[in-house]
C-alpha positions in Angstrom: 0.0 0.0 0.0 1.3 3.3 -0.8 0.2 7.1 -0.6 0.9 9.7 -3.3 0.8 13.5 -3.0 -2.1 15.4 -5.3 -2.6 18.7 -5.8 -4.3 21.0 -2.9 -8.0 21.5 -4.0 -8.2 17.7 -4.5 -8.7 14.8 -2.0 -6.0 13.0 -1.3 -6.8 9.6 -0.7 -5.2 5.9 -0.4 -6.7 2.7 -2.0 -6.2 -0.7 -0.1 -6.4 -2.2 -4.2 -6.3 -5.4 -2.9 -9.3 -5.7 -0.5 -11.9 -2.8 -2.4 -12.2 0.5 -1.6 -11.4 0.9 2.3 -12.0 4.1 4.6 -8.6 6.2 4.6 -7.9 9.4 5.7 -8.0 12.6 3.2 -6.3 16.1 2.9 -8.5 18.7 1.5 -12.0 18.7 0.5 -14.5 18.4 -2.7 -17.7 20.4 -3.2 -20.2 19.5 -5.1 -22.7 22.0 -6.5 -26.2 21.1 -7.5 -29.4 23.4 -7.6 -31.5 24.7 -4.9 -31.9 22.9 -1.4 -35.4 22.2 -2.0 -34.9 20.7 -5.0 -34.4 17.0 -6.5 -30.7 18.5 -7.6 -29.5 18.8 -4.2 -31.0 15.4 -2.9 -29.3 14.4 -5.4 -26.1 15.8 -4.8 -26.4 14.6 -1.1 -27.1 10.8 -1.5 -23.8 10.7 -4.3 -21.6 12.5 -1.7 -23.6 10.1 1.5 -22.4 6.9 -0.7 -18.7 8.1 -2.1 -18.3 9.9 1.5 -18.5 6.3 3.2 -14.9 5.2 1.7 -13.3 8.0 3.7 -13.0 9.3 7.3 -14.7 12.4 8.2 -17.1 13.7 5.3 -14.3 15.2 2.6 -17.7 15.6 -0.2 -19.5 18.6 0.6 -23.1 19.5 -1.0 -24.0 23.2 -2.0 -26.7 25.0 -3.1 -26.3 26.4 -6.8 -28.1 28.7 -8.9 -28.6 25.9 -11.6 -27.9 24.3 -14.7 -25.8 27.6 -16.5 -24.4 28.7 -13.3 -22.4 25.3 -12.1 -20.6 25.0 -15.4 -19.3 27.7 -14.7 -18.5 27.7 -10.6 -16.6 24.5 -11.8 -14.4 25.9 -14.7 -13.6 28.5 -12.6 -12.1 26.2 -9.9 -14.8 27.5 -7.1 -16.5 23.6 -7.1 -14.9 20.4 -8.1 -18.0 18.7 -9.2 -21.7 19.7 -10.3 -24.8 19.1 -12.0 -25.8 20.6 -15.2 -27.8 19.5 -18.0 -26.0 18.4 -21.4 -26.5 21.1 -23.6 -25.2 24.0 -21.4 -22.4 21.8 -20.7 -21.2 21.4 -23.8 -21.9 25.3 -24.8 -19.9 26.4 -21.4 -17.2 24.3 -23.1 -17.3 25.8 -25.8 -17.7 29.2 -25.1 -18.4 32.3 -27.9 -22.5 31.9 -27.1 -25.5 33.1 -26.5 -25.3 31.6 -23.3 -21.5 31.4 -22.5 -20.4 34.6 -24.0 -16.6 34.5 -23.0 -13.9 31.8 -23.4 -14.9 28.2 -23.1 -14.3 26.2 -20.2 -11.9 23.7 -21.9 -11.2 21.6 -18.6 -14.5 20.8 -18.1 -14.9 17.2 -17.9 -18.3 14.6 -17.6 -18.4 12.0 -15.4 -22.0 10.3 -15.9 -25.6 10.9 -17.2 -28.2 10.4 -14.2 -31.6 11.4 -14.6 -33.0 13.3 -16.9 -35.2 16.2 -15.8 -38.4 17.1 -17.7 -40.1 20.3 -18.4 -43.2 21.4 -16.7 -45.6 24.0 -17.0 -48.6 24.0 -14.7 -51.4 26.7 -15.8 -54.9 27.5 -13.5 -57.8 26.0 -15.1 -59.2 29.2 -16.0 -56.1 30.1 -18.1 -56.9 30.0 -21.9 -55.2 26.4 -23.1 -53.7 28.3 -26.0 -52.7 31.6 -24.1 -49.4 31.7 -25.4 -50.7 32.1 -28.9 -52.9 34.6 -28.1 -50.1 37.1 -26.3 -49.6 38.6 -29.7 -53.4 39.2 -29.9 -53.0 41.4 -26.9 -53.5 38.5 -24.3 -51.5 38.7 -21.2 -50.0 36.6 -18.2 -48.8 35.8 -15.0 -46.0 33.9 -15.3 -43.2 32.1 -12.5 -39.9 31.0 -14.4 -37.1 30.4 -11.4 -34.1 32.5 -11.0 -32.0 34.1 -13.9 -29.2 31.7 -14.1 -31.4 28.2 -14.5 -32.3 26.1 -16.6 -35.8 26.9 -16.0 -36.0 30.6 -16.5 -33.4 29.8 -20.0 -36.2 27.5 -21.2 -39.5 29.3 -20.6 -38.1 32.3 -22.5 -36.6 29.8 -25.5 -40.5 28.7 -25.6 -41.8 32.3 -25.4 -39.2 33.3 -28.2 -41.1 31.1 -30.2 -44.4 33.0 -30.0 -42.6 36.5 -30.8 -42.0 37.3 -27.0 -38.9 37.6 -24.3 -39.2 38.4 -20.7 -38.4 41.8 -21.4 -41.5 42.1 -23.9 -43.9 40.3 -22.0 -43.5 42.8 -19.1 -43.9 45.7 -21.9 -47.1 44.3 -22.8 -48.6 44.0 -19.6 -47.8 40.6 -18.3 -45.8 40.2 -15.1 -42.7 37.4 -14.7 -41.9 36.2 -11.9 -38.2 34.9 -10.6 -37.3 33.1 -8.0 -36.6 30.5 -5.9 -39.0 27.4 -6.5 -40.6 26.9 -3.4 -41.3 30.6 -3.6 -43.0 30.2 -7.1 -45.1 27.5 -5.5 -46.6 29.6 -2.8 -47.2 32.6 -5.0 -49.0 30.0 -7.5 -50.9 28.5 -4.5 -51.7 32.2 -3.4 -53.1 33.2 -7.1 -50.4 35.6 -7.3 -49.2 33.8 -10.6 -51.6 31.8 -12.9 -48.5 30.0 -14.8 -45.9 28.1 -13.0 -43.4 26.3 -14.1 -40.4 23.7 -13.0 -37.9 21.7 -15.0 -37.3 18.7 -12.4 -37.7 15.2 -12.2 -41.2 13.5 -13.2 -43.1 13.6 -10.4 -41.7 15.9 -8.6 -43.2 17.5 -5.1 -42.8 21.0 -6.5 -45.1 19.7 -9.1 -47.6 17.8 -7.7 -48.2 20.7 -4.8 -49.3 23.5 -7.4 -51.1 20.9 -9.3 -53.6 19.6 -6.2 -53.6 23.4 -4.7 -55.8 24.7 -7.4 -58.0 23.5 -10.2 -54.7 22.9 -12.6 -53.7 21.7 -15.9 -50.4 20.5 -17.3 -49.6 22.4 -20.7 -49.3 20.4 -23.6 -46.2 21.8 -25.5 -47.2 22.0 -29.4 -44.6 20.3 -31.6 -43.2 23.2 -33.4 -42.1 24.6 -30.3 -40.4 21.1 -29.4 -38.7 20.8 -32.5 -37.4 24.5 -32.7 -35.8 23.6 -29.2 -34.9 19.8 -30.1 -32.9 21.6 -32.9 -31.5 24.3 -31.9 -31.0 23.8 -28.1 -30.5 20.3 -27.6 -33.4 19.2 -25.9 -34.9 15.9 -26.0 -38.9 15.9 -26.8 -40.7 13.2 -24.3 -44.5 12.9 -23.0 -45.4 12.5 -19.2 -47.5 9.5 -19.1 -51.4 9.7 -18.4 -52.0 9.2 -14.3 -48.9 11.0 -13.3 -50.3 13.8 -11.6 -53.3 13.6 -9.9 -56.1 14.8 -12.2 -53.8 14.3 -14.7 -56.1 11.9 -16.9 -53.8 12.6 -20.8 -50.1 12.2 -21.6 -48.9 15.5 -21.9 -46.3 16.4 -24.6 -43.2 18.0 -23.5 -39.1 18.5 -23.1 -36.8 16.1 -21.1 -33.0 17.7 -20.5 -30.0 15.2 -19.9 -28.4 15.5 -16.4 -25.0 15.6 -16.3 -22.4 15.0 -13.2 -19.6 16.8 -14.3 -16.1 17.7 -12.6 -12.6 19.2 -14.5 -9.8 17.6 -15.6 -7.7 18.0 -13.2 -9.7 16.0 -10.6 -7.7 13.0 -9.3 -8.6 9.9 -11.0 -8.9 7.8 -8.1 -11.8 9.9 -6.8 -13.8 10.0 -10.0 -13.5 6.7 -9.9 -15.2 6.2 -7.0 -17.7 8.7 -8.0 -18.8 6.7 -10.9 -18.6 3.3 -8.8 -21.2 4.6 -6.2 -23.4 5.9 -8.9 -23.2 2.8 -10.9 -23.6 0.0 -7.6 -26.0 2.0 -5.6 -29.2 2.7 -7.7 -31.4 2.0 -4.8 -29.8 4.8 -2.8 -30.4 6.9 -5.5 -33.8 6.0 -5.8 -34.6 6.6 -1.8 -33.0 10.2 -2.8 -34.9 11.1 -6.2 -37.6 8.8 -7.0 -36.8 10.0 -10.6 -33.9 7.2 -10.7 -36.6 4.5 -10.8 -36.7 5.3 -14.7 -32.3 5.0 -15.2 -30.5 2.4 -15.3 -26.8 2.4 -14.7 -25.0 1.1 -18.0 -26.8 4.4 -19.4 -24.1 6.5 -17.7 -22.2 6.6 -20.7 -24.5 7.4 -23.0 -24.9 10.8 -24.6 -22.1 12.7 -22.5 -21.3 16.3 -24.3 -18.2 16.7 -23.4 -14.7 14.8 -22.7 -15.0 12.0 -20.3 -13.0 12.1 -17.6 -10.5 9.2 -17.4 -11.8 7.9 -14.2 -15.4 7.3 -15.1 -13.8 6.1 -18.8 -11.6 3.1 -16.0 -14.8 2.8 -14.2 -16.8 2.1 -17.9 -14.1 -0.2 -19.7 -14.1 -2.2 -16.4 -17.9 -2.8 -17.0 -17.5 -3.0 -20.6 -20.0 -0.3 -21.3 -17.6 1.5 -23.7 -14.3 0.8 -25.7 
């Protein structure tokens, strides 16, 4: 058994190779960003760091709150967390830099470890909101409208989809609607309080901060038309997907909408031996993740792999080859 020193803002760790991975002592510590700590990101976040956290002494993987899917790419490239969540297409376009989204230099260290669940895109309207308002806003129509805080995923993607009937944020409010940002669990109450009519979440199917709005007033999942899914398929990376009929309560149609690929992501200077472990615990443990996120019930492990937007880093790549789930 022997010890090697690694670099300061990574754990230091050694591996009894031998007899598995074995509790050892580390030297600095890892945190992991993921969304809001209400949210299905951060329970996430916390049963990953609860099972790789279990191989050391003390509790070296720490979970933070983030400010979402655009936001960790870039609290990781810029060295202020080791690991995160995001979702695959701003991944890749915080790599890449020169965006609409990512306007500077690329982050070309990022580096992905695994795909875990994906997240889907909700919008839950009052029953006595017009099923087609959105194509009525250029008839003079207006709305109130929750869309998270600037910075996610969810506030990115409601305006991508208002785009698409002629309108930004900025227009809405010009025209008389009011938009509403914030933290989630805020949204909810001012949705359950009738201070919005429109609220909307991109999380995990069946999600708590869905089904609350949805049973605290006569609601309705909207049905996203398919030109708006394929403009987003095409030009954001979106996946389109349906929530099945029975989901929600009341919820008696599939409803057509946008799933997002979440990525766990870290940089390429992360030790090897630690993503390693990372994407060990991820790929033994699906039961734990379940208990965390009951979205895992719908992933299954050898799809880690698949659909990654970026570099893999070399640990999860030893982790993978081991399994033979890639080349």
């Amino acid at each position: 058994m022997r010890s090697r020193s690694l670099a300061p803002t990574v754990l230091a760790v050694v591996l009894a190779a031998a007899n598995g991975w074995a509790q050892q002592k580390t030297h600095a510590s890892a945190t992991f960003i993921t969304g809001g700590p209400t949210g299905t990101w951060y329970m996430t976040g916390a049963a990953i760091a609860e099972l790789v956290n279990k191989h050391y002494d003390g509790q070296p993987i720490s979970v933070v709150p983030g400010k979402g899917a655009i936001a960790n790419p870039l609290s990781v490239g810029a060295g202020k967390a080791e690991l995160g969540l995001s979702y695959a297409p701003y991944l890749k376009l915080a790599y890449e830099g020169g965006n609409e989204i990512f306007t500077g230099r690329g982050f070309r260290t990022l580096r992905a470890i695994a795909a875990v669940v994906p997240d889907t895109v909700h919008i839950v309207m009052a029953k006595d909101v017009d099923p087609n308002i959105f194509s009525k806003l250029k008839d003079g129509a207006t709305i109130r409208i929750g869309v998270g805080q600037k910075g996610s995923s969810n506030h990115f993607v409601i305006e991508k989809i208002l785009e698409t009937y002629g309108y930004d944020y900025a227009g809405l409010r010009d025209a008389g609607s009011a938009v509403i940002q914030g933290a989630q669990q805020g949204l909810v109450d001012a949705y359950q309080n009738r201070q919005i009519d429109i609220y909307s979440n991109t999380v995990g199917i069946n999600a708590g901060s869905v089904r609350q709005p949805l049973t605290a007033r006569d609601s309705r999942l909207f049905n996203i038309p398919d030109d708006v899914r394929d403009t987003l398929v095409k030009k954001w990376g979106y996946m389109k997907s349906t929530i099945p009929a029975g989901t929600y309560p009341g919820q008696d149609d599939a409803v057509d909408t946008l799933d997002l690929g979440t990525i766990v992501f870290t940089n390429a200077e992360m030790d090897e031996e630690i993503v390693y472990l990372v994407t060990k615990s991820l790929a033994e443990n699906r039961d734990r993740l379940i208990a965390g996120s009951a979205g895992f019930k719908r992933w299954q492990p050898e799809d880690m792999p698949v659909g990654l937007p970026v570099q893999v880093h070399r640990g999860a790549l030893k982790y993978y080859r081991e399994r033979g789930w890639v080349e």
